[in-house]
C-alpha positions as CSV (number, residue, x, y, z in Angstrom):
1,X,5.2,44.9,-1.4
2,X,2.5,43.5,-3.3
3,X,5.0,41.4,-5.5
4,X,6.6,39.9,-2.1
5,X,3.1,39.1,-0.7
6,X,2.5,37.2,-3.7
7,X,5.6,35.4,-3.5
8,X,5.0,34.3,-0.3
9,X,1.3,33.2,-0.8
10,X,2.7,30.6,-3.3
11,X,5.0,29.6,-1.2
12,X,2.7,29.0,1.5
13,X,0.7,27.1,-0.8
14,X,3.5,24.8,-1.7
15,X,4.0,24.0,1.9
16,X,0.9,23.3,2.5
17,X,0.6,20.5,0.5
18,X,4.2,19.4,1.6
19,X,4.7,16.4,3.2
20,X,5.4,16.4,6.7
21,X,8.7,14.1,7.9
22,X,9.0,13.3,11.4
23,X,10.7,10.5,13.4
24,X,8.3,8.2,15.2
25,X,9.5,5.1,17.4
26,X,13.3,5.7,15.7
27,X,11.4,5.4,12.3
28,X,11.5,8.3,9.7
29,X,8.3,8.5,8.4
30,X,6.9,10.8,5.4
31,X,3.2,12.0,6.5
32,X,1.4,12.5,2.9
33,X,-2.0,11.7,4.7
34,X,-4.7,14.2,2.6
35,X,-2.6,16.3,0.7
36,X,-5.2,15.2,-2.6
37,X,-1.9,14.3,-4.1
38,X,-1.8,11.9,-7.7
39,X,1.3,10.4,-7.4
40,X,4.4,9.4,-4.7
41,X,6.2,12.6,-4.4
42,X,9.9,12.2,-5.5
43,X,10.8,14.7,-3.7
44,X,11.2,12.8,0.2
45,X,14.5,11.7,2.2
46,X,15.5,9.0,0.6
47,X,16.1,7.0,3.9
48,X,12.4,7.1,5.0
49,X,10.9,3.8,7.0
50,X,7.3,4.6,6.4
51,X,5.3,6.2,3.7
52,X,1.7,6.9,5.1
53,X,-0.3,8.2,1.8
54,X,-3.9,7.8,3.3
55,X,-6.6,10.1,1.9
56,X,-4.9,11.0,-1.6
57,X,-6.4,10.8,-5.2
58,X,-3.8,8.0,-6.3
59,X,-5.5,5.7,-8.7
60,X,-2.5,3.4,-10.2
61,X,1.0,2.3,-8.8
62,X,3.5,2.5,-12.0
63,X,6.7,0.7,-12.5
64,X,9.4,1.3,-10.1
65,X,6.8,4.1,-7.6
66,X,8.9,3.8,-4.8
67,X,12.3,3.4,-7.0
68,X,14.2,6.4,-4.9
69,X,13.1,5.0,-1.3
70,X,14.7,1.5,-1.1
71,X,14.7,1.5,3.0
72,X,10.9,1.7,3.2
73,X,9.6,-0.8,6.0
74,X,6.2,0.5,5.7
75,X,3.4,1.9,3.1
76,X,0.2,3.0,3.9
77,X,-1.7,3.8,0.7
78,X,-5.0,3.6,2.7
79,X,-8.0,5.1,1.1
80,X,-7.1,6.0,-2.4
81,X,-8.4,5.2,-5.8
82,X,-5.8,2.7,-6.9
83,X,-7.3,0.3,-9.4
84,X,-4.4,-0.7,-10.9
85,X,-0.6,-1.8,-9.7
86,X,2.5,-2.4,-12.3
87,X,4.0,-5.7,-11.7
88,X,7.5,-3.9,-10.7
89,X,5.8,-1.2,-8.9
90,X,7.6,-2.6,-5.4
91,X,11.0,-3.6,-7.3
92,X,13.7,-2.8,-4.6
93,X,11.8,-2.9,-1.7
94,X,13.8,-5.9,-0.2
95,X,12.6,-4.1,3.9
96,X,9.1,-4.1,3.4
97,X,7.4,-5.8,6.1
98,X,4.0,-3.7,6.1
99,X,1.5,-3.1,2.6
100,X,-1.8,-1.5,3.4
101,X,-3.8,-0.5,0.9
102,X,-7.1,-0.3,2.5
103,X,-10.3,1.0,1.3
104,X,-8.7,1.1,-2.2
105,X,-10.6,0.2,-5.5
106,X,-9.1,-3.2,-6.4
107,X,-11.1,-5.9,-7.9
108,X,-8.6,-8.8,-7.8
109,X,-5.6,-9.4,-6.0
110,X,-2.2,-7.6,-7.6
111,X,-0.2,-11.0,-7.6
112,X,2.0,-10.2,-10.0
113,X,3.1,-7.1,-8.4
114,X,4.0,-8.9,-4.9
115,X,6.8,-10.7,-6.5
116,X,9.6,-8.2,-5.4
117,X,7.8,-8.1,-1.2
118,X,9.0,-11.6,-0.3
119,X,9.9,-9.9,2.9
120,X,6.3,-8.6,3.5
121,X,5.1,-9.9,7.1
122,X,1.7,-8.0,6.9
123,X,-0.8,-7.3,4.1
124,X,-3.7,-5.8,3.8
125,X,-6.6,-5.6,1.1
126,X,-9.4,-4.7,3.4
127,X,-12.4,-2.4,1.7
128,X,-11.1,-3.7,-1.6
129,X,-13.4,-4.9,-4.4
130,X,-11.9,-8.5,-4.5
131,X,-14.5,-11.2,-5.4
132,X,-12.2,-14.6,-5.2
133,X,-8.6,-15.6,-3.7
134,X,-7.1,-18.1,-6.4
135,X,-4.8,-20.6,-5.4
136,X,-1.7,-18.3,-6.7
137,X,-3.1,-15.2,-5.5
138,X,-0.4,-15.0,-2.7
139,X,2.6,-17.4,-3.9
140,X,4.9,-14.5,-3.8
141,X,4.6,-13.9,-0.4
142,X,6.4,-16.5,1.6
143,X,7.0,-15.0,5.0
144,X,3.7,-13.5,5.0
145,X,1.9,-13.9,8.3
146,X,-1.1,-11.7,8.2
147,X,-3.4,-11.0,5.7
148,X,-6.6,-8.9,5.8
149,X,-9.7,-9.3,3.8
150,X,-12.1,-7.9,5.9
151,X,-14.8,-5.8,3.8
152,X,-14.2,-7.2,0.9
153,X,-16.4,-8.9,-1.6
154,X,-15.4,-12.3,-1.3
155,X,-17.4,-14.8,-2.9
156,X,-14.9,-17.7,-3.0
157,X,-11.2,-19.2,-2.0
158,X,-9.6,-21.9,-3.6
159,X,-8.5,-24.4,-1.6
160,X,-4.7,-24.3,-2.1
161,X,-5.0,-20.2,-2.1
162,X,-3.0,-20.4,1.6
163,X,-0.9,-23.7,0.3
164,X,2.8,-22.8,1.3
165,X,2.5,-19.6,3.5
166,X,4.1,-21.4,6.5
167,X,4.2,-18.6,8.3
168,X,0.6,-17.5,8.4
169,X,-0.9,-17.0,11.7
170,X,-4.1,-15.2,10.7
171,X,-6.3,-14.3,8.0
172,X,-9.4,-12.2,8.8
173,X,-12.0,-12.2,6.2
174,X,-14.9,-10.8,8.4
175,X,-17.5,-9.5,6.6
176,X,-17.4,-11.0,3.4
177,X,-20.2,-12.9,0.5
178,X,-18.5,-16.3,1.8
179,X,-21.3,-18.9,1.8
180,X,-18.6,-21.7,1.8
181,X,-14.8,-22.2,2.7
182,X,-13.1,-25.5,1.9
């Protein structure tokens, strides 16, 4: 008995740090939200839509993170530690119309590692460390239209940094060190 109540105490405690899959709007999302997980589980349906990770110890996105869920129209990385993203961290993820990674502990824009989200219609960096927008900060994001800011420390934005997002339609940078914008 006391063998079997063990078992299923572990078992309970791998559950409980399980992530939760449900289907929201037609959408199958994975629900990792505070699970003080380190790293994407492998573990998911591969034909997940969204990926919410909110509230988890992840500190760095390595090549290929999200290699086994190619259909992923969503990520939510919001209020990590990530410092640090692999330039083919998003390789595959030809769907991806949503990137938030919020509250996170960046201190310049990842540009090399949006080259593989030319698809990505939302972005945003809000809460993040970042000091300056360079004028290829964003290149790889052409049918971006929406990009968030807000929070961050902002000091300056070179004038060509928007150059060639057509499809733009709003930029918030609310609450920022801005003394100037060109």
């Amino acid at each position: 008995v006391y063998v079997l109540a063990l078992l299923c105490s572990q078992t309970l405690d791998v559950l409980a740090h399980k992530c939760q899959v449900i289907v929201i709007f037609s959408l199958k999302t994975a629900r990792c939200d505070d699970l003080n997980l380190q790293s994407i589980p492998k573990d998911l349906d591969r034909d997940i839509k969204v990926l919410s990770f909110a509230g988890n110890g992840l500190t760095y996105l390595g090549v290929d993170s999200f290699k086994r869920y190619l259909s992923l129209q969503e990520i939510y990385l919001v209020e990590n530690h990530v410092h640090s993203i692999s330039p083919d961290a998003f390789r595959g993820l030809r769907n991806l119309q949503i990137l938030d990674l919020e509250g996170n502990r960046l201190k310049h824009i990842p540009s090399p590692s949006f080259k593989h989200l030319s698809s990505v219609r939302s972005l945003s960096l809000k809460g993040n460390p970042i000091s300056y927008i360079t004028d290829d900060s964003l290149d790889f994001l052409p049918n971006i239209e929406e990009l968030i800011f807000e929070n961050c420390w902002l000091k300056r934005i070179d004038p060509g940094a928007f150059h060639g997002l057509e499809k733009l339609q709003e930029v918030n940078i609310v609450n920022n060190e801005l003394t100037t914008l060109d």
